[in-house]
C-alpha positions in Angstrom: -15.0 -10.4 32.0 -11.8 -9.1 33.1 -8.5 -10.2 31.2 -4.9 -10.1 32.2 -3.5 -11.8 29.1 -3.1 -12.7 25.6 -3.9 -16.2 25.8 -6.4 -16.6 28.5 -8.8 -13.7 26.4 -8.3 -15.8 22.9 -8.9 -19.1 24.3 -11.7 -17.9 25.9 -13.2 -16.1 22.4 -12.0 -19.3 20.4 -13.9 -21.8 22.9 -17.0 -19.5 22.9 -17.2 -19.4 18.3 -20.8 -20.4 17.4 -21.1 -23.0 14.3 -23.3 -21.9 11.6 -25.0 -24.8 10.0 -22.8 -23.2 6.5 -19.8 -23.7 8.6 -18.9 -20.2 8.0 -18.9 -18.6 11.2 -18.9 -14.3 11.0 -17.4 -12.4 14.3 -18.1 -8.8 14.8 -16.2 -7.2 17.6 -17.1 -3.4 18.1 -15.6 -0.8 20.1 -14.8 2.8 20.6 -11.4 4.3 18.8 -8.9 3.5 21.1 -10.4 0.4 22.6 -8.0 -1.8 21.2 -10.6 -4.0 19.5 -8.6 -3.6 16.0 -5.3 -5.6 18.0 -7.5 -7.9 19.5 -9.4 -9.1 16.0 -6.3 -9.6 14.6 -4.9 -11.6 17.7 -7.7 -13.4 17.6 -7.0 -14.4 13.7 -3.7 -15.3 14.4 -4.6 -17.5 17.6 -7.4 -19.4 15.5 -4.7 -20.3 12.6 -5.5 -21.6 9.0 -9.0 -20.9 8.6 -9.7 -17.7 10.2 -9.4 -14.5 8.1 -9.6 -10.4 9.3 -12.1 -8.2 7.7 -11.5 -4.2 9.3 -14.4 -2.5 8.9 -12.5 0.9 7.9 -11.7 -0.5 4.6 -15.5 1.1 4.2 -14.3 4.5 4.5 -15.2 6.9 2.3 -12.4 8.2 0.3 -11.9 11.9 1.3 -12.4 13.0 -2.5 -16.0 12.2 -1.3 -16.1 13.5 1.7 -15.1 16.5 1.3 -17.9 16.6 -2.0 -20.4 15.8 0.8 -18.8 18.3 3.3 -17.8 15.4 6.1 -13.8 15.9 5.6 -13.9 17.3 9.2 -16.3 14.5 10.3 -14.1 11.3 9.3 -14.5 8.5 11.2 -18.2 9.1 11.9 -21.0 6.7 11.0 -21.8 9.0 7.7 -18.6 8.7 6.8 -18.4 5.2 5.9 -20.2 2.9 2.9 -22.4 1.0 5.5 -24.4 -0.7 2.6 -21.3 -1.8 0.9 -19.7 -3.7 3.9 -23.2 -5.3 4.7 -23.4 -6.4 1.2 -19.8 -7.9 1.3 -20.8 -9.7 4.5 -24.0 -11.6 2.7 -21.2 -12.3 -0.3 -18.9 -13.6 2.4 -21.7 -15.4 4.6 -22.9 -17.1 0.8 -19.3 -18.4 1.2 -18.7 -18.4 -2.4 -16.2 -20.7 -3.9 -13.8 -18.4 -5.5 -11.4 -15.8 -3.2 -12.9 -12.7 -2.2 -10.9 -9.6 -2.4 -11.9 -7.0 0.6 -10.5 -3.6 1.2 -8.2 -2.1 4.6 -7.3 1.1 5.7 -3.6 2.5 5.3 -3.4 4.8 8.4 -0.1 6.1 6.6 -2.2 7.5 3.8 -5.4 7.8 5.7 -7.0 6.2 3.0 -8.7 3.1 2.1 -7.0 0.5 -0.4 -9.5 -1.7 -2.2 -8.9 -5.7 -2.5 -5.7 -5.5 0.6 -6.6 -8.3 1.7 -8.3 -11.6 0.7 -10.7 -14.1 2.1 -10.3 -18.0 0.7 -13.2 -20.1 0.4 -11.4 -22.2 2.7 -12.0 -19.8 5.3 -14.7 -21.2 8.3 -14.1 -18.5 10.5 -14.5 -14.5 9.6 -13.6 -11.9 12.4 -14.6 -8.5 11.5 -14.2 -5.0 13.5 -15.2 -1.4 13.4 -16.8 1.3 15.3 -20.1 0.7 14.4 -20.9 -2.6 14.1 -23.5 -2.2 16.5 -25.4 1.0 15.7 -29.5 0.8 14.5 -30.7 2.1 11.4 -31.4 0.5 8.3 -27.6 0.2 6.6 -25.9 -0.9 10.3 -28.9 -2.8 10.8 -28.0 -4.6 8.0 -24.3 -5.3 9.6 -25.9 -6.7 12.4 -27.9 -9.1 10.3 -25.5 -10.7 9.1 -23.2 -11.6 12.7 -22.9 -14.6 14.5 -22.3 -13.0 17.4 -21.5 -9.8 18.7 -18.2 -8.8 21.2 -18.3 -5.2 22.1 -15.2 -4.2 23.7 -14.4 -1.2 26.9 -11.4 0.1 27.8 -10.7 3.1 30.2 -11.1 6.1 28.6 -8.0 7.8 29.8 -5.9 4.8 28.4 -7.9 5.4 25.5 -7.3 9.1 25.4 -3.4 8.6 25.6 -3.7 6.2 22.5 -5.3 8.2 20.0 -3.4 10.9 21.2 -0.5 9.5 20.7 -1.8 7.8 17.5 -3.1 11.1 15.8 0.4 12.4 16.5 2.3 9.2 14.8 0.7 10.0 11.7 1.2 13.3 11.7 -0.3 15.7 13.7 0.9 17.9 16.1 0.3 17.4 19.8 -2.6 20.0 20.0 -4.4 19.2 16.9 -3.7 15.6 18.1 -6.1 16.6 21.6 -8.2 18.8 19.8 -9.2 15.9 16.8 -10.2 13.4 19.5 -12.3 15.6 21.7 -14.1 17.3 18.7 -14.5 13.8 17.0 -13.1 10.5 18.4 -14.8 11.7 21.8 -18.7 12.1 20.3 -17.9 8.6 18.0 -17.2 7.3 21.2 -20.3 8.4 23.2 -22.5 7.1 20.1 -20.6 3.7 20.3 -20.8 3.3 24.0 -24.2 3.9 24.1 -25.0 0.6 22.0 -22.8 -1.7 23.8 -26.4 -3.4 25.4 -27.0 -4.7 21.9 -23.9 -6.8 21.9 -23.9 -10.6 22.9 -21.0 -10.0 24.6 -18.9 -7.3 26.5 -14.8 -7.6 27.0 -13.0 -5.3 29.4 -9.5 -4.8 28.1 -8.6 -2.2 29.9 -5.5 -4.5 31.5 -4.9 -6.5 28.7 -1.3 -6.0 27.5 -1.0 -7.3 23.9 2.9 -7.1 22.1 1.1 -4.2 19.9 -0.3 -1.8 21.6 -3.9 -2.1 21.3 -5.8 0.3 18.6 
């Protein structure tokens, strides 16, 4: 599936939204860094309306107080890095669609850090789109993320296009042009084959690589 807009790849993902018999539906869309999966959630959100609501999966990463207790500073952004148990644990809360709001953390990429209860979810809220790397991956804490999707989007993107972003998105936030290349092939690159590799678990697979978004795509 090929898009060349916006619109025509969110009314095709709104028209395709399974119905839970809760009537709380839970969207995982997965991707490599880069892939522009991040944009599209939250286009996707925003397309849907009242109702919908954006749950990043990086609001699970480890603060780097703890990685660098656990040695994985220089490993951020890999599976170990994040609290797999805790976002599969917030997706049974959310799936349990409890009556109250739910407070759910986000990632500042300014700070490179995560901020706990960013955002909120309303009880009101039928639809739950959720993104990250690893939505995808086996073992028994991802596993446990799969468990609890509706259905799964995994989304490609040409890897040069996808070079040139994190490049250029390493450098916004403060690293120089050469630490920028060396960061994403010594860590974005090996995320990326990991990621790839699982993309035949996902219900579905969305090529953006010619979608052209406002943002531009992370």
């Amino acid at each position: 599936m090929v898009v060349s807009s916006v619109e025509a790849q969110l009314t095709a993902l709104v028209r395709e939204l399974p119905r839970g018999t809760s009537g709380r539906v839970i969207v995982g869309i997965s991707g490599s860094p880069g892939s522009g999966k991040s944009t599209l959630a939250r286009e996707l959100v925003r397309a849907i309306g009242p109702g919908a609501a954006y749950l990043p999966m990086d609001g699970f990463h480890l603060a780097d107080e703890q990685l660098a207790r656990q040695g994985l500073l220089e490993r951020k952004g890999a599976p170990e890095t994040f609290d797999a148990f805790g976002y599969a644990r917030l997706l049974e809360t959310l799936r349990a669609r409890p009556r109250h709001t739910i407070y759910v953390p986000d990632f500042d990429r300014r700070l490179e850090q995560p901020l706990a209860g960013a955002r909120a979810i309303e009880s009101s809220d039928d639809i739950i789109v959720t993104e990250g790397n690893y939505l995808l991956l086996p073992g028994e804490a991802w596993g446990a993320v799969r468990r609890q999707l509706d259905t799964s989007w995994h989304v490609v993107t040409d890897s040069s296009l996808r070079h040139r972003r994190l490049i250029a998105r390493h450098e916004a936030f403060g690293k120089t042009p050469d630490a920028a290349r060396e960061w994403v092939q010594a860590v974005d690159e090996p995320n990326a084959r990991l990621i790839e590799s699982r993309e035949g678990a996902a219900d579905r697979i969305l090529d953006l690589t010619e979608w052209a978004p406002d943002a531009e795509p992370v």
